[in-house]
C-alpha positions in Angstrom: 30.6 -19.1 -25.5 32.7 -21.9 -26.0 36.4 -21.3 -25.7 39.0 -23.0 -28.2 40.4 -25.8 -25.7 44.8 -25.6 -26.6 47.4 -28.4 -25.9 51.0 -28.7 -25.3 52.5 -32.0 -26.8 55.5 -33.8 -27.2 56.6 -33.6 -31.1 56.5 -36.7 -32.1 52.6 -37.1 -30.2 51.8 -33.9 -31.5 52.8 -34.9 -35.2 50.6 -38.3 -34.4 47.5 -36.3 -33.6 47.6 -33.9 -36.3 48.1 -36.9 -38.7 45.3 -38.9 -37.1 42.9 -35.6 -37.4 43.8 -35.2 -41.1 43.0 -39.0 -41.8 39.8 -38.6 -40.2 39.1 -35.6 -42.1 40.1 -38.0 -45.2 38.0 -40.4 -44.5 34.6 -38.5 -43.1 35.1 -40.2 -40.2 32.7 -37.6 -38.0 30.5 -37.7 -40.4 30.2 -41.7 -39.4 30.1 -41.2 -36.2 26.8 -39.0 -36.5 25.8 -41.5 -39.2 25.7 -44.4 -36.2 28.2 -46.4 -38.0 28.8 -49.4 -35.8 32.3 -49.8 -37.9 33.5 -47.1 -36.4 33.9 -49.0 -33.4 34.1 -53.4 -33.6 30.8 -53.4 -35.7 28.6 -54.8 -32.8 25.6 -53.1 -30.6 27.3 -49.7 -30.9 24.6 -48.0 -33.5 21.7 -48.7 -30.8 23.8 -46.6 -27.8 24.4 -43.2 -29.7 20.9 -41.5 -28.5 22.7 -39.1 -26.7 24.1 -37.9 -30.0 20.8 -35.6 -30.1 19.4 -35.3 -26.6 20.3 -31.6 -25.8 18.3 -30.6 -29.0 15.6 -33.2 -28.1 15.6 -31.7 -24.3 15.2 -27.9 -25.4 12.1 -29.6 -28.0 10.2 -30.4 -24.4 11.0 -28.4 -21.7 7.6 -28.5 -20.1 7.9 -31.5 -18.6 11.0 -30.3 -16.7 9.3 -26.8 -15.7 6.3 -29.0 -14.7 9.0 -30.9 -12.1 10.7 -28.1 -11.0 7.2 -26.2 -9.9 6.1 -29.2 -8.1 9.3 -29.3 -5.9 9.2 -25.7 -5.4 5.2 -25.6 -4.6 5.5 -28.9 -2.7 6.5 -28.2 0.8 9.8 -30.5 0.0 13.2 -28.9 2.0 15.0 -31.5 0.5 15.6 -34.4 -2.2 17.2 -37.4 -1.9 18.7 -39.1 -5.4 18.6 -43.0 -4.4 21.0 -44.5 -7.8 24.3 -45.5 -8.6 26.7 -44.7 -11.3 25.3 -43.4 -14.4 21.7 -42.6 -12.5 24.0 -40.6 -9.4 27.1 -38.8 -10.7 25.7 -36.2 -12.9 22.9 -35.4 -9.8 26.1 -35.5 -7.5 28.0 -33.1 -9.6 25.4 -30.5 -10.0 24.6 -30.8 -5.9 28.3 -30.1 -5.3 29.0 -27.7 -8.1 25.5 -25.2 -7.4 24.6 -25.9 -3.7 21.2 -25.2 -2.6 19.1 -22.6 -4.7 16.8 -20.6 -3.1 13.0 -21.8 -2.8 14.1 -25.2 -4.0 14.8 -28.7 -1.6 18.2 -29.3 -1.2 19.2 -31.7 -3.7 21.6 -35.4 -1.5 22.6 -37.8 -3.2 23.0 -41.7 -1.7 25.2 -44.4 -4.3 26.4 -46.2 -1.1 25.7 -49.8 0.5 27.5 -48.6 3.9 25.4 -48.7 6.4 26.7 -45.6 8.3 26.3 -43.6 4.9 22.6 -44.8 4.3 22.1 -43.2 8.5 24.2 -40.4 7.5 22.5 -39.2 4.1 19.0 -39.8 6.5 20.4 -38.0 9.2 20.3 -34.8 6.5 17.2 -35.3 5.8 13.5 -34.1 6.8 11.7 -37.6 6.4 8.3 -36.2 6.0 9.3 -32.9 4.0 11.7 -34.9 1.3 11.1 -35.6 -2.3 12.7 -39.3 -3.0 14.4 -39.5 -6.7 14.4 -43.0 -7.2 16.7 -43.4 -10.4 17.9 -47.1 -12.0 17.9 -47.0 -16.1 17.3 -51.2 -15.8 14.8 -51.0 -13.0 16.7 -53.8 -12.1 19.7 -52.7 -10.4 20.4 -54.0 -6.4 21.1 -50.9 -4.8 18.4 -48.6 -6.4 16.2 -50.7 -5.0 17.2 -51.6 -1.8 17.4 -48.1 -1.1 13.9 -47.6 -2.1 12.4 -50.7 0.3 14.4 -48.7 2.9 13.3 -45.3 3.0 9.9 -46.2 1.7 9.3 -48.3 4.3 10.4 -45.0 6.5 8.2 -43.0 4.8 5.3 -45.0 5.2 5.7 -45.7 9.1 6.2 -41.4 9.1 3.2 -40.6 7.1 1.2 -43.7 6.5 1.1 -46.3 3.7 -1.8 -43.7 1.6 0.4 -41.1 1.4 3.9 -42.8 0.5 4.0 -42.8 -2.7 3.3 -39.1 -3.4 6.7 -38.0 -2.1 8.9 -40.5 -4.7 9.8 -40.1 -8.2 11.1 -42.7 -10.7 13.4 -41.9 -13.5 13.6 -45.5 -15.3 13.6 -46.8 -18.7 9.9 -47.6 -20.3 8.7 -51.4 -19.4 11.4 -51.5 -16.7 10.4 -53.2 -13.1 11.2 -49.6 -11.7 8.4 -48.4 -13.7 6.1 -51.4 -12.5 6.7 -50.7 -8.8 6.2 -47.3 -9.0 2.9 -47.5 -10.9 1.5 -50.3 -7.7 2.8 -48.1 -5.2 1.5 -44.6 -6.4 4.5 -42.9 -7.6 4.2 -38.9 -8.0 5.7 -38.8 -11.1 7.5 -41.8 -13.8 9.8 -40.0 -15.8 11.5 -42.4 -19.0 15.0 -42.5 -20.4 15.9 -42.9 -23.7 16.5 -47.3 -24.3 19.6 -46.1 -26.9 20.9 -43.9 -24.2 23.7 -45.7 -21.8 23.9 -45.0 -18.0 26.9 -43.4 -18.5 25.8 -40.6 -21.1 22.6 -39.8 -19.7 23.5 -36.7 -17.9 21.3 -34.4 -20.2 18.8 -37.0 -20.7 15.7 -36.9 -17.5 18.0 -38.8 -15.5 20.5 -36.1 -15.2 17.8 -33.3 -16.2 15.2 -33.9 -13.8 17.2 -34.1 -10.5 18.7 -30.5 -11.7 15.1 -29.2 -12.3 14.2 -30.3 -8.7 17.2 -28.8 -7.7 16.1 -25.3 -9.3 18.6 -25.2 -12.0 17.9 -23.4 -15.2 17.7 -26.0 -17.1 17.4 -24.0 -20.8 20.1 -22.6 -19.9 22.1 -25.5 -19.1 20.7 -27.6 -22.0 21.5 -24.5 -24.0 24.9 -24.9 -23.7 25.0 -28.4 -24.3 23.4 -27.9 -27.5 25.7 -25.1 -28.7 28.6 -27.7 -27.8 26.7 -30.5 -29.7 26.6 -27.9 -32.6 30.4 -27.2 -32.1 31.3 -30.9 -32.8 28.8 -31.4 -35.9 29.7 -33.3 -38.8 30.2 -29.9 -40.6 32.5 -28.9 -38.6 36.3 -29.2 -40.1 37.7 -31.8 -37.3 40.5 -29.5 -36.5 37.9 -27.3 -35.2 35.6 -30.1 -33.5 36.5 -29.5 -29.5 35.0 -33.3 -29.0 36.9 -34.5 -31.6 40.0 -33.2 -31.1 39.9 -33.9 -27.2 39.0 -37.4 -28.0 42.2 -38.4 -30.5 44.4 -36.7 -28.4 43.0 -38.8 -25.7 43.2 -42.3 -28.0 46.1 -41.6 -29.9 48.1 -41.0 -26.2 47.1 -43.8 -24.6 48.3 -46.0 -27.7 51.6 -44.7 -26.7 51.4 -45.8 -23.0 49.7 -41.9 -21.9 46.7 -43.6 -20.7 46.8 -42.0 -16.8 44.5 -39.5 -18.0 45.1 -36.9 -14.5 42.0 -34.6 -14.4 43.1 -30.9 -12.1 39.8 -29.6 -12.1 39.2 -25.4 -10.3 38.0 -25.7 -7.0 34.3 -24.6 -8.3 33.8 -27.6 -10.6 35.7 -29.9 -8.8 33.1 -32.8 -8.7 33.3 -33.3 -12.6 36.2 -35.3 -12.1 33.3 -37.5 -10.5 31.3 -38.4 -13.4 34.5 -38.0 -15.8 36.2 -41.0 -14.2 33.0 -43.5 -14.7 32.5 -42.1 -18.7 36.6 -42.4 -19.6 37.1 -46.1 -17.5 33.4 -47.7 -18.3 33.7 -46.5 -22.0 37.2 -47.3 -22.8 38.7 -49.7 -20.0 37.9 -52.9 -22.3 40.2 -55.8 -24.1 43.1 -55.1 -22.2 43.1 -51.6 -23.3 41.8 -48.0 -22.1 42.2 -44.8 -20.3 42.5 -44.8 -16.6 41.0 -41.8 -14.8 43.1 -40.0 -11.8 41.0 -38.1 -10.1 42.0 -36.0 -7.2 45.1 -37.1 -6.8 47.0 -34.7 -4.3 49.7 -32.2 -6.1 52.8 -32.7 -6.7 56.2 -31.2 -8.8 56.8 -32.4 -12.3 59.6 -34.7 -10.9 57.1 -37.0 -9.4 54.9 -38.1 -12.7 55.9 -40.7 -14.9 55.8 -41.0 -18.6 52.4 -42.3 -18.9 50.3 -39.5 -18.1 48.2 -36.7 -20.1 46.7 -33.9 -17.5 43.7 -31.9 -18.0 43.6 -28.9 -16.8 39.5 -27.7 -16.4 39.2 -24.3 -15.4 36.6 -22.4 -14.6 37.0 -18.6 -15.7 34.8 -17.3 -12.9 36.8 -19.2 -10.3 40.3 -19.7 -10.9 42.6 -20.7 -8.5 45.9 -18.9 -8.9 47.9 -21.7 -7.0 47.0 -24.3 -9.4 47.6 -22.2 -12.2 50.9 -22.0 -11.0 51.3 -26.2 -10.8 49.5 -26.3 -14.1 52.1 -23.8 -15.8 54.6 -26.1 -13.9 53.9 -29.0 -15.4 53.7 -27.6 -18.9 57.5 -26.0 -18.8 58.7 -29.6 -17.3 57.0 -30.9 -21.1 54.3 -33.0 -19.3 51.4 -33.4 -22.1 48.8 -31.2 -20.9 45.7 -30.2 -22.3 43.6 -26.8 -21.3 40.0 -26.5 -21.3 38.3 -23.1 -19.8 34.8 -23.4 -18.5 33.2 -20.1 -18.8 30.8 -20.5 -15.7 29.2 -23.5 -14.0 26.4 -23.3 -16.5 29.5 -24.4 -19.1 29.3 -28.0 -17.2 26.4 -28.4 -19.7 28.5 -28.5 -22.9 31.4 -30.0 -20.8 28.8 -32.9 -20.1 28.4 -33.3 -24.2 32.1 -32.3 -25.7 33.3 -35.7 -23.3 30.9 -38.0 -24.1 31.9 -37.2 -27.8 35.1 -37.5 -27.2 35.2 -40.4 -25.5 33.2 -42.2 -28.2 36.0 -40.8 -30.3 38.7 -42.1 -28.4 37.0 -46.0 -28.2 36.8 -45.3 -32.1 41.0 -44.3 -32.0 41.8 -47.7 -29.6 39.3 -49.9 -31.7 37.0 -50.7 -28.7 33.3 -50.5 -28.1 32.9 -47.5 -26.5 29.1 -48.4 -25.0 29.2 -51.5 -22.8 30.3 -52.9 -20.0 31.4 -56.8 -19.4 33.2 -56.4 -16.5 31.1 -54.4 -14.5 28.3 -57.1 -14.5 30.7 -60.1 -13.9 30.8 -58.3 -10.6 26.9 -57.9 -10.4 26.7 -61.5 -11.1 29.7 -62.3 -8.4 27.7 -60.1 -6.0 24.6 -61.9 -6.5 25.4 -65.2 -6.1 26.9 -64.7 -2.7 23.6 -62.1 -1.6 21.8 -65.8 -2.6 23.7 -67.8 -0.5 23.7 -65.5 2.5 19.2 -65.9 2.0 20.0 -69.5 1.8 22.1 -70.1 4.7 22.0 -66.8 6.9 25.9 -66.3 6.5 28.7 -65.2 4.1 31.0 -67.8 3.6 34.2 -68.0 6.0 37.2 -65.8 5.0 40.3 -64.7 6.8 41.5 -61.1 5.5 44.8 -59.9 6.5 44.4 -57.2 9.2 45.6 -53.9 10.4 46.1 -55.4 13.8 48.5 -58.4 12.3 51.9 -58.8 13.1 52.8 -59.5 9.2 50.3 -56.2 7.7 54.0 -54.7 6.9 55.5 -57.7 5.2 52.1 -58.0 3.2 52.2 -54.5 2.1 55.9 -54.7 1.9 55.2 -57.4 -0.8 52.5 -56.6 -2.4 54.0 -52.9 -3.2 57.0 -54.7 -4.1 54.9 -55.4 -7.5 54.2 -52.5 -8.6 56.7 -51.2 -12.0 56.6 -48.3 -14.2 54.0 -47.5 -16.1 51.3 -49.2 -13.4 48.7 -47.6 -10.8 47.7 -48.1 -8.0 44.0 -47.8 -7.0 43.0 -48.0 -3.2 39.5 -49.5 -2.8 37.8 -48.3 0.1 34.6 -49.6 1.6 34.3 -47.4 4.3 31.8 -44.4 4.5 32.9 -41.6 2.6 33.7 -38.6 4.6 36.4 -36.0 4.7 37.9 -37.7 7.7 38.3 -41.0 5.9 39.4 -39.7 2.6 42.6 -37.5 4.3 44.5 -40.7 5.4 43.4 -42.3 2.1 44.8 -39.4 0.5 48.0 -39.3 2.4 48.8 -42.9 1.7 48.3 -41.8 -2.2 50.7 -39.3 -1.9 53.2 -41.5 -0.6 52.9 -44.2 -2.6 53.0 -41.5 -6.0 56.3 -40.4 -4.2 57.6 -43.4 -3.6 57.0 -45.4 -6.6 56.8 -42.5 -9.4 53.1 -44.1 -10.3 49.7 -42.6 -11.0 47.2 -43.6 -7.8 43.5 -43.8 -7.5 40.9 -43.5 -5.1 37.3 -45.1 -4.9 34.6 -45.4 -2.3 33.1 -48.9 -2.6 31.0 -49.9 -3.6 30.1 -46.4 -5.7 33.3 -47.3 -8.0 31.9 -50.8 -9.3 29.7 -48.6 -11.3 32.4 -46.4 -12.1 36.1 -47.8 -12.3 35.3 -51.0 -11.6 35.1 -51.7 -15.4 38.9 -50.6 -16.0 39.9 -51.9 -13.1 39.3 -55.6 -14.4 39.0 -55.3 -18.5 41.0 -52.4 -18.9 45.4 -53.1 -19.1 46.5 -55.1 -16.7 48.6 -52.2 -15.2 46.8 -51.9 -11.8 47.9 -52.9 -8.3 45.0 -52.9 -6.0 44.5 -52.3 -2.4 40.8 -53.3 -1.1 40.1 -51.8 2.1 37.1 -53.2 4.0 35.7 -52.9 7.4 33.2 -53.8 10.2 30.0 -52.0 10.4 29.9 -50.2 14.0 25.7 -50.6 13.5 24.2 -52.6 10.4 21.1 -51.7 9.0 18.4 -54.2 8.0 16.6 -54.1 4.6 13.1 -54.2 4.8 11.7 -57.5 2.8 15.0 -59.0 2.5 16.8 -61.2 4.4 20.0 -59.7 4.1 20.9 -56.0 5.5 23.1 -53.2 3.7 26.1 -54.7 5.7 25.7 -57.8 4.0 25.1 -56.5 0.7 28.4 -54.2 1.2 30.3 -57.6 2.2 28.9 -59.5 -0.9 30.0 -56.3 -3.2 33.5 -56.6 -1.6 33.7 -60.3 -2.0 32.6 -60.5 -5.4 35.2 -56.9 -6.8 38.2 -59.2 -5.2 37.1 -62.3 -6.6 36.3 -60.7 -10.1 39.9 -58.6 -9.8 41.7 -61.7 -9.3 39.9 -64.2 -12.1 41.0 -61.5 -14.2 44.9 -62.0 -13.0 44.7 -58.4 -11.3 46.9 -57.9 -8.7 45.0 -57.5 -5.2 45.0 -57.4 -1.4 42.4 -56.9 1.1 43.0 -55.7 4.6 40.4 -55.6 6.9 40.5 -52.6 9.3 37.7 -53.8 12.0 35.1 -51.6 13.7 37.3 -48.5 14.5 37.5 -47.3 10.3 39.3 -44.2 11.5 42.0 -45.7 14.0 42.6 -48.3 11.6 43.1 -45.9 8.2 45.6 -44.2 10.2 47.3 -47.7 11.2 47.1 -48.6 7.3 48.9 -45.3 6.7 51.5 -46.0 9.2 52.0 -49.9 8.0 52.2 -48.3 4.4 54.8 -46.1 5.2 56.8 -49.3 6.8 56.2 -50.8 3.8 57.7 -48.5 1.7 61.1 -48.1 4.1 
């Protein structure tokens, strides 16, 4: 069942949306958008990425396949899985994993979209080597990490179990004719599974790439697919647009951020937490583009109403089996202090299904409201190119070039901080750029410097584990309005990790990714600084935290 999602508005936004809905409904403009009409966007590629338009329908059409998956993993001996992807290919797999846990008679579903050394030990640390099913998942085939992490741990495979049986315990999920599906052909892959080419990383959660990790996992995928269809159906071109959920989310979403409302501040139940996840890389990668778009806060600790500016729009997602009474109580909160807030109730975890398809509507919706195209990504590969070029030099010359990062341990961290908050105005963000491991430990100084900085400065913050957020945020972070101040936060690795074929090792490749995000951020007039925290990541977030909190005296 799909609940009517409400919103409370200010009058003037709320007469601005219902005028934009009844021009669409004028002009047929849904009726485009099903059509593929390029023009509804800036006439370009945009007709060649809407695939996703029909998946859930195409999905419940040929199940088998995904029965066939799920039987092998449950059959197999497999206690675990292991998704090996970034971005669009890791965030609906990572949701699902923290949203259903492990089902009963099926492998435990991890997920790795991390370059750190100490996470790649960590995620194998979890891990029965010889009893785990690898889901090797890159829509190009091409993509670095995917497969480095697949040289990696089929190297470890095949020095557990021998270079005959290797193959057998992988999976591919790759688009047809990719070098993915090449490698896994010559090395003996279990099973190739094929996206859709007119499907983007980015909405491919019910396409395989989302669909097969969840059969692994031992979700009923009908069901879930289910849902998403009677979502799909929900936002048809028959559908008066006052009544379309995708529609109506996505002008709301477009018309606010015209009028500076772009912090779009996702409070998510407990129970589906993770969405915000794969929400933040579908809103920033879609829309953050030309100087425009819709920034993302995700997680971002609670606060009173006093403490959020005038550019925000919160989204309150909660789950009707779950609901926390607390946040209710902030959400309510917010809504009496006229903050702009949107409901949406998901009925049961299942609902993430058509939660998956009413956003990737209404996203495409919203690019259509700010006159983008809602379906690439520019700024993401100037970083994959930035990236490259120094992991070619390093295989040339055995080193990084030289650099000299300020660092926690310098006498002027305060001054530099002091200096570089000093920048911030109303209206910005502030995004903290971590490339540490991500662990609860790390995240809750990270978090307490967000807090104080939202306190302090009265500005929406962000939080993103490199390099997981180049395929994610990454893309508003450099295209999107140049309202961002950015704090990279880099480390030493305690133990690097060599690659197996490469000359370079996941430290390096971490480095490179660092490098080439600060170089991109500042070609693009962003305004950045990296400190360096050493070896000791823990001892050194905490001295961050307390040179922050200088700062801001």
């Amino acid at each position: 069942m799909i609940r009517p999602q409400t919103w409370t508005l200010p009058a003037d936004l709320e007469a601005e949306v219902r005028a934009t809905l009844a021009a669409w409904a004028a002009g047929g403009t849904v009726r485009r958008l099903w059509a593929r009409d390029a023009t509804l966007w800036s006439g370009a590629d945009e007709a060649g990425w809407l695939g996703w338009l029909g998946i859930a329908q195409a999905q419940l059409g040929r199940l088998e396949h995904l029965r066939r998956v799920a039987e092998d993993a449950r059959t197999g001996g497999f206690t675990h899985a292991l998704l090996l992807g970034m971005g669009g290919s890791s965030l609906c797999p990572e949701v699902l994993k923290e949203t259903f846990g492990r089902i009963e008679g099926y492998p435990e579903l991890h997920v790795l979209d991390s370059t750190d050394p100490a996470q790649v030990r960590s995620i194998e640390g979890k891990v029965d080597l010889a009893r785990t099913l690898f889901i090797v998942s890159s829509k190009s085939g091409s993509t670095l990490e995917p497969n480095i992490f697949k040289q990696y741990f089929f190297a470890r495979i095949t020095q557990a179990l021998g270079a005959e049986r290797a193959g057998s315990r992988f999976i591919a999920i790759t688009d047809p004719g990719s070098q993915m599906q090449r490698v896994a052909e010559a090395d003996g892959f279990r099973h190739i599974f094929f996206g859709l080419p007119s499907i983007g990383g980015r909405y491919s959660a019910l396409s395989d790439f989302g669909m097969v990790p969840a059969a692994v996992m031992g979700l009923d995928v009908a069901r879930f697919l289910g849902e998403a269809d009677e979502m799909a159906n929900a936002c048809a071109a028959r559908v008066p647009v006052e009544e379309n959920p995708g529609a109506v989310l996505g002008i709301i979403l477009g018309v606010l951020a015209r009028h500076g409302r772009d912090k779009v501040t996702l409070i998510a139940s407990p129970g589906i937490r993770d969405l915000g996840a794969w929400l933040e890389q579908l809103l920033a990668e879609s829309t953050g583009k030309d100087g425009r778009g819709l920034i993302p806060v995700d997680r971002e600790p609670a606060g009173p109403p006093a403490v959020y500016g005038a550019d925000r729009l919160f989204v309150y997602l909660r789950l009707a089996t779950a609901p926390d009474r607390a946040q209710d109580e902030r959400v309510a909160a917010l809504e009496t202090a006229g903050h702009p807030l949107v409901r949406i109730t998901v009925e049961d975890p299942y609902g993430l299904g058509a939660e998956f398809f009413r956003w990737e509507f209404a996203t495409a919706v919203a690019g259509a409201v700010l006159g983008i195209n809602a379906f690439n990504q520019p700024d993401v590969e100037a970083s994959k190119i930035a990236t490259r070029r120094l992991t070619d030099e390093y295989e040339k010359t055995g080193t990084l070039p030289p650099e000299s990062p300020v660092r926690v341990g310098d006498g002027t961290l305060v001054a530099t901080l002091r200096a570089h908050l000093g920048k911030i105005a109303p209206g910005d963000y502030v995004a903290l750029l971590a490339y540490v491991e991500m662990t609860a430990a790390h995240e809750a100084p990270l978090q307490a410097i967000r807090r104080a900085v939202r306190d302090r400065y009265r500005v929406a913050t962000c939080l993103g584990f490199g390099p997981r957020f180049l395929h994610s945020t990454g893309q508003a972070y450099k295209g999107g309005p140049n309202t961002g101040v950015f704090l990279q936060i880099t480390c030493d690795d305690a133990a690097d990790l060599p690659v197996p074929g490469q000359t370079y090792s996941f430290g390096v490749v971490k480095a490179a990714q660092a490098r080439g995000d600060l170089q991109v951020l500042t070609e693009r007039g962003r305004r950045a600084l990296r400190v360096h925290l050493g070896k000791d990541v823990a001892r050194g977030l905490e001295m961050l935290r307390t040179a922050v909190d200088q700062a801001m005296k």
